[in-house]
C-alpha positions as a Python dict, from the first residue, in 0.01 Angstrom:
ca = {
    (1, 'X'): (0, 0, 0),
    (2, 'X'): (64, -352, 158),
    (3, 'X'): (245, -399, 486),
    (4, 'X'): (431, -693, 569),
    (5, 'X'): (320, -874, 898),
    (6, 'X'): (579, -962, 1115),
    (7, 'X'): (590, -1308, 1034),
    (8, 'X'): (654, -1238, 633),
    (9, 'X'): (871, -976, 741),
    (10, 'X'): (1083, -1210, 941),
    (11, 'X'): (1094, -1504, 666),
    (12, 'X'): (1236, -1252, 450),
    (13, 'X'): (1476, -1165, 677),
    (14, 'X'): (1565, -1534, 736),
    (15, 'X'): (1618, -1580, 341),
    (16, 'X'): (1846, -1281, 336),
    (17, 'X'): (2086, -1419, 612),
    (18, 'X'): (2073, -1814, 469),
    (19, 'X'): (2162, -1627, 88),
    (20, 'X'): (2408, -1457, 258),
    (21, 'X'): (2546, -1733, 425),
    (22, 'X'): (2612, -1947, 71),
    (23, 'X'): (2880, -1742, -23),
    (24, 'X'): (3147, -1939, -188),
    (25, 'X'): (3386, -1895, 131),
    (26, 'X'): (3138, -2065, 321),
    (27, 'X'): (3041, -2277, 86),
    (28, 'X'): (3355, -2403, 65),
    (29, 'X'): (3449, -2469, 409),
    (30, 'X'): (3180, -2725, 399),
    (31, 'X'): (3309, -2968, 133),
    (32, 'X'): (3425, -3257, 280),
    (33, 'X'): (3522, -3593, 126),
    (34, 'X'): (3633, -3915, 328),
    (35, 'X'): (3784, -4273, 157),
    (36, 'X'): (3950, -4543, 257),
    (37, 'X'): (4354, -4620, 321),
    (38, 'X'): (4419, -4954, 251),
    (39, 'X'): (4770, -5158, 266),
    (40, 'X'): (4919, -5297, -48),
    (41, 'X'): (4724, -5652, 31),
    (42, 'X'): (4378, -5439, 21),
    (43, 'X'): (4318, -5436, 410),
    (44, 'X'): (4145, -5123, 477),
    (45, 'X'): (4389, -4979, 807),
    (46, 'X'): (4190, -4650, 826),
    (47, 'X'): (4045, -4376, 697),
    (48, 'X'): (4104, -3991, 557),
    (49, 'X'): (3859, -3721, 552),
    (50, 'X'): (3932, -3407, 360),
    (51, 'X'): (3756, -3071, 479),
    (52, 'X'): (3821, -2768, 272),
    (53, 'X'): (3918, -2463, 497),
    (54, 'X'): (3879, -2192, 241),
    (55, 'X'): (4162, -1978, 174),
    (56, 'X'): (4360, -2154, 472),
    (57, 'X'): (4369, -2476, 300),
    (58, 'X'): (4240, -2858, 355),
    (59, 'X'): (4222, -3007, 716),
    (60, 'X'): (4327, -3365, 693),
    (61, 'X'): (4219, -3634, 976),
    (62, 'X'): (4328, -3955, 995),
    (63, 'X'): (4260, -4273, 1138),
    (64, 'X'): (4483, -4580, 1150),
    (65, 'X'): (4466, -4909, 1309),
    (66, 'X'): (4705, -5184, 1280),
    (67, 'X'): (5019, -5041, 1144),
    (68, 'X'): (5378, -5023, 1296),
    (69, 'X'): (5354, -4809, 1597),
    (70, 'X'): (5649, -4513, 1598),
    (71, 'X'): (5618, -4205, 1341),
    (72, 'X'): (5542, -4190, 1003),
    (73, 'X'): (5577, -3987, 705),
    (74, 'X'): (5239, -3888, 553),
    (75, 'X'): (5215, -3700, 206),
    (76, 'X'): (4983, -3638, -94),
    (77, 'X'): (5097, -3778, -390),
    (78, 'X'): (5050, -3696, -749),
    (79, 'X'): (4846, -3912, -907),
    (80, 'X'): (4513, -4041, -751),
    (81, 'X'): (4610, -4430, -798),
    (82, 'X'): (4683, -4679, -513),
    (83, 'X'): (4804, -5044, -716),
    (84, 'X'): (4941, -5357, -528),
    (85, 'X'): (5243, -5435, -498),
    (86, 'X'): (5402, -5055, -386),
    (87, 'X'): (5184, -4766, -485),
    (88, 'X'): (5433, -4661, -695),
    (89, 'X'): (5138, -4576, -955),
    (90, 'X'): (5079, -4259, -710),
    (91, 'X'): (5357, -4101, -841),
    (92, 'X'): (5577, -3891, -647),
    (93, 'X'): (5490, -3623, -379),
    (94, 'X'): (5266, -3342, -517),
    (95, 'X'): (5441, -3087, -645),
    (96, 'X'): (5272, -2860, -843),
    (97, 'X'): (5504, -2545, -786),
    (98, 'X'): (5817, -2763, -817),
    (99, 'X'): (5979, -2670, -490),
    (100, 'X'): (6238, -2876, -277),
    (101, 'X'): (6078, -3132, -92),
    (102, 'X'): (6133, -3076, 325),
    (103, 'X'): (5870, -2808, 578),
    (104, 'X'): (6219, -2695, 687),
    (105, 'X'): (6372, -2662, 327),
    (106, 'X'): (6395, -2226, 211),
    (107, 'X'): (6279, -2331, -147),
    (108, 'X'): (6003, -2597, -45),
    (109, 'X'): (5810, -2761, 73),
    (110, 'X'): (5636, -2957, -187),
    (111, 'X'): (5227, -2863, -208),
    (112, 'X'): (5216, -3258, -62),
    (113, 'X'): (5447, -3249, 223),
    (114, 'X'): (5295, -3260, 550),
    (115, 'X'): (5436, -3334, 988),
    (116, 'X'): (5504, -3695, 1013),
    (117, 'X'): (5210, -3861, 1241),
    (118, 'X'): (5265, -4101, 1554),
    (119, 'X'): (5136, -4444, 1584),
    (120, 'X'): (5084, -4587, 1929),
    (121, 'X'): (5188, -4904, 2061),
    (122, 'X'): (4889, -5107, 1934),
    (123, 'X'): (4945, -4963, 1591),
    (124, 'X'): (4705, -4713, 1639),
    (125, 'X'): (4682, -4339, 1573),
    (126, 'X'): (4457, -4059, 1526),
    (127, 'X'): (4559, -3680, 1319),
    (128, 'X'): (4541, -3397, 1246),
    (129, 'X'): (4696, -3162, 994),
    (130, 'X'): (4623, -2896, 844),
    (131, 'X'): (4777, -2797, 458),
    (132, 'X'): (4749, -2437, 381),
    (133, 'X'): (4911, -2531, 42),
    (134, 'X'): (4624, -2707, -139),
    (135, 'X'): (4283, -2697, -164),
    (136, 'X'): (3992, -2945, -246),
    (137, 'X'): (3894, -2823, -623),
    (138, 'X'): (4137, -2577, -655),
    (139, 'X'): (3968, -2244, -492),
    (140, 'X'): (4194, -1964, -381),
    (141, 'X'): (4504, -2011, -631),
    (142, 'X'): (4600, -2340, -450),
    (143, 'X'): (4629, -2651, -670),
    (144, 'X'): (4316, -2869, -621),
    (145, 'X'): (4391, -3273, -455),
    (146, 'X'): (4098, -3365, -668),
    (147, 'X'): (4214, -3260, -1007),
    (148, 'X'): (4150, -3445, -1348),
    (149, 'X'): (4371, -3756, -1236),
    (150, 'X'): (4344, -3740, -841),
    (151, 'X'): (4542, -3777, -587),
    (152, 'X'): (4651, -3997, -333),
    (153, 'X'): (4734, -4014, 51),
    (154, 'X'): (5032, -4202, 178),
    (155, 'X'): (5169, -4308, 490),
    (156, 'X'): (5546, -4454, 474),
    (157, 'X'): (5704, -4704, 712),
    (158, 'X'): (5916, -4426, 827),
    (159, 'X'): (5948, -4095, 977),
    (160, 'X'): (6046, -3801, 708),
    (161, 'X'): (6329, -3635, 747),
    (162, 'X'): (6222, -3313, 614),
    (163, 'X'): (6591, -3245, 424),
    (164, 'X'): (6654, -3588, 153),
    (165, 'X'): (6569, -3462, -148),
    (166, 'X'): (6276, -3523, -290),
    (167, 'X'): (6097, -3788, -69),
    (168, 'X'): (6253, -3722, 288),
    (169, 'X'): (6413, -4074, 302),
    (170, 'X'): (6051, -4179, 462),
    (171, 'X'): (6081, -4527, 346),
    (172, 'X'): (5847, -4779, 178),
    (173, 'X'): (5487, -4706, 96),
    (174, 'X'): (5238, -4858, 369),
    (175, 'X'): (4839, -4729, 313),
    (176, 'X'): (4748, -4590, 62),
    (177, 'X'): (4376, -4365, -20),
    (178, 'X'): (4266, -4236, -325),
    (179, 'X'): (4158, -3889, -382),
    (180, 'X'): (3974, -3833, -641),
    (181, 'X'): (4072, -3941, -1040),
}
């Protein structure tokens, strides 16, 4: 009978722990997609990546130059469309569950609601969220950001209000990035 040297022997024990390490949870956590938020004139102010956290949700970092410096409401929206002159085409916030719109409302918040973000002085600002609500492709029974028609990322001229019912009296539209659709 053949005995494995201890070079095969460790190779195989390699494969075993790089298998076991493509589980879907890991698998997962790795899917990351980045685009482009651009104003309503097509200036690109910045940029969104996307990281899939598994069960606990998408981690969303953001990077913004130029824009009015104070806070700023930040939410997905429904539809994965960014068109000149408003974004309207992006629909309203996503809202797959149909809950109130607000992180302090008892019936919400909306799957798209996120903390408003801070822009410095210059008009600059860097974040970090993360939404345990969605997901990337729809893993773990949360709605999936890059279903059949997208989604979009917006940032408002305004801070959210977490209570006005259902956009949080956040103001115009500012940047807009597509995800997915």
């Amino acid at each position: 009978m053949p005995r494995l040297t201890p070079f095969p022997a460790a190779l195989a024990t390699l494969a075993l722990l790089t298998l076991g390490a493509c589980n879907d949870d890991n698998a997962n956590r790795l899917d990351r997609i980045s685009n482009d938020i651009s104003t309503n004139t097509g200036e690109v102010i910045g940029t969104v990546t996307l990281t899939s956290l598994g069960t606990d949700g998408v981690q969303v970092d953001v990077i913004v130059n130029d824009i009015l410096s104070g806070t700023h409401a930040m939410h997905f929206h429904e539809f994965g469309k960014c068109e000149a002159p408003d974004f309207k085409s992006s629909g309203g916030h996503f809202n797959p569950d149909g809950k109130a719109h607000g992180m302090n409302m008892p019936d919400g918040p909306h799957a798209g609601d996120m903390m408003n973000v801070e822009a410095d002085a210059a008009g600059n600002g860097i974040f970090s969220v993360i939404n345990d609500r969605v997901s990337l492709r729809g893993d773990y029974d949360l709605p999936a950001l890059l279903d059949a028609d997208g989604t979009a990322l917006i940032l408002h001229e305004r801070a959210d209000d977490y209570e006005t019912q259902p956009t949080g009296a956040a103001g115009a539209r500012i940047g807009c990035a597509v995800i997915g659709g």
